[in-house]
Residue, then its C-alpha position, 0 to 999 in steps of 0.5 A: x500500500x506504501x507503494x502505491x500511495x507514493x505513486x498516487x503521490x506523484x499523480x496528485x503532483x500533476x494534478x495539482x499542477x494542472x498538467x493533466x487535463x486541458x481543462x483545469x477544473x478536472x485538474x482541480x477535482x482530481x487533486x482533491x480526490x487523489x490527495x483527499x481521499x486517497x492520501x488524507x491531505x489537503x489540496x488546499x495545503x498543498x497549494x499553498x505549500x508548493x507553490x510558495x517552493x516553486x516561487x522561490x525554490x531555496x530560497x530561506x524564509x520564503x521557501x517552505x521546504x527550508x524552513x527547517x531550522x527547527x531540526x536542521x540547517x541546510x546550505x553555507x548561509x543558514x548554520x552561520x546565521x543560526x549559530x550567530x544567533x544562539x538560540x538553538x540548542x539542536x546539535x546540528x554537527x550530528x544532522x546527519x545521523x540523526x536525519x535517519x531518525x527523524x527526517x525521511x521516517x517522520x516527515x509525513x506521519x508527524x510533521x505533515x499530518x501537524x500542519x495541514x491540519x493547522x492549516x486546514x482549521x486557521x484557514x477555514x478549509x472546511x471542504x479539504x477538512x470533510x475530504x480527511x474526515x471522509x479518509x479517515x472513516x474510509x480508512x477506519x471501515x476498510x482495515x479495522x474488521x481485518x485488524x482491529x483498532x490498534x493494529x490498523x493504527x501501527x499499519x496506517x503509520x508504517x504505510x506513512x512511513x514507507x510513504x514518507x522515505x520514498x517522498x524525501x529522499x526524490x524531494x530533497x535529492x534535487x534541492x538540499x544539496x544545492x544552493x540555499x540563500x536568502x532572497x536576492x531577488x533574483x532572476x527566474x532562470x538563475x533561481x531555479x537553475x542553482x537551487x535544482x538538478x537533474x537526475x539521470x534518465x532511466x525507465x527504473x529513474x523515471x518511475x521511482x521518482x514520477x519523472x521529477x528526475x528533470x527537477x529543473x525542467x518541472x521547475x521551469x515549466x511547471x505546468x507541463x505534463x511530466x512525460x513531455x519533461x525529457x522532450x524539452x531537456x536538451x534545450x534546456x541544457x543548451x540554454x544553460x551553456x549558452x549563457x554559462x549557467x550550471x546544468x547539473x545531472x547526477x546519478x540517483x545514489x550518488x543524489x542520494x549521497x549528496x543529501x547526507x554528505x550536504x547536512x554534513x558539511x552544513x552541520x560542521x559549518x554551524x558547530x565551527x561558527x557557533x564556537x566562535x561566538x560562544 
């Protein structure tokens, strides 16, 4: 089940780009439907989630996926400022352990679930909060004949668990690892091209990852259909050297790799400057 919810996963991706259908309501619907009632999220929170990363991909205190200074510190400009501060007393020089433990495991089964559903009732989302209800009661009538309350319970986290690995390591591999600033305002092109990379093309790649291995070319045309994604590449590419920007393509584990190697080096940056002002 951890399988299939990570692909409808990517499914309400497209829809809720409006990549799907010429007509944008059906997009509209579907999102609902798929990230709602199959997933027990909120389209609403994921707009305004998502869209905000695509705004401004990396960008600290504007993107929401680096907004994550809670538990971690990401790229060269975060761990000097939170260690300039002093406020935080996370040891970050062990991120990269203990990412393990609550990063992928945790992402959706305790830090989602929290805040779409703050969302959900501080905006009033009343038609995304009767779609989880629906989920839930749907969830609790399919499981708890076949395994009792307690049982489905640790099933739906395991289930969010599996979900959860799969979601962060694709999501983080084309982001974390690369540039990570405060807004400079700038340009769209350079924006997106030095806080995304590609990941190689395989039928295995392309699968695993609902196409978002050309995280630069989704991050540029946002609303065009995924399979179309690797059509428009080597435009991309050229474009790129044209102008002297990095176009970055690496192997899947080698992204993988450089999630961990990234929260390393950011965890050692933080402990060497929190020394200084200590």
């Amino acid at each position: 089940m951890g399988f299939i919810k990570g692909q409808v996963g990517w499914l309400q991706h497209d829809f809720g780009h409006l990549s799907v259908f010429h007509d944008s309501t059906l997009d509209h619907v579907l999102h609902h439907f798929t990230i709602g009632f199959i997933k027990g999220a909120s389209a609403q929170w994921w707009n305004h989630m998502h869209y905000q990363h695509h705004a401004k991909p990396n960008v600290m205190d504007k993107d929401p996926d680096v907004r994550v200074e809670k538990l971690f510190v990401v790229g060269d400009h975060m761990p000097v400022k939170v260690a300039k501060e002093g406020k935080s007393s996370v040891p970050f020089n062990w991120q990269h352990r203990y990412f393990f433990i609550v990063g992928p495991p945790l992402l959706f089964p305790v830090y989602f679930q929290a805040t779409l559903i703050r969302h959900v009732i501080t905006r009033r989302a009343w038609v995304d909060m009767a779609v989880l209800v629906l989920f839930v009661a749907k969830f609790l009538y399919l499981y708890v004949p076949l395994l009792g309350l307690g049982q489905t319970i640790i099933y739906y986290f395991l289930m969010r668990m599996l979900e959860s690995h799969w979601f962060t390591w694709v999501s983080q591999s084309n982001h974390i690892p690369m540039e990570i600033d405060e807004d400079h305002a700038e340009a769209w092109l350079p924006l997106q091209l030095h806080a995304t990379c590609d990941i190689e093309k395989s039928f295995f790649n392309d699968w695993f990852t609902g196409h978002l291995n050309f995280q630069i070319e989704h991050h540029l045309f946002p609303t065009m259909p995924r399979h179309n994604l690797y059509k428009i590449a080597p435009l991309v590419r050229s474009l790129c050297e044209k102008h002297g920007l990095k176009y970055q393509v690496k192997p899947l584990l080698q992204s993988f790799k450089d999630i961990v190697s990234s929260l390393k080096h950011s965890g050692e940056l933080w402990y060497s400057t929190y020394n200084q002002y200590r």
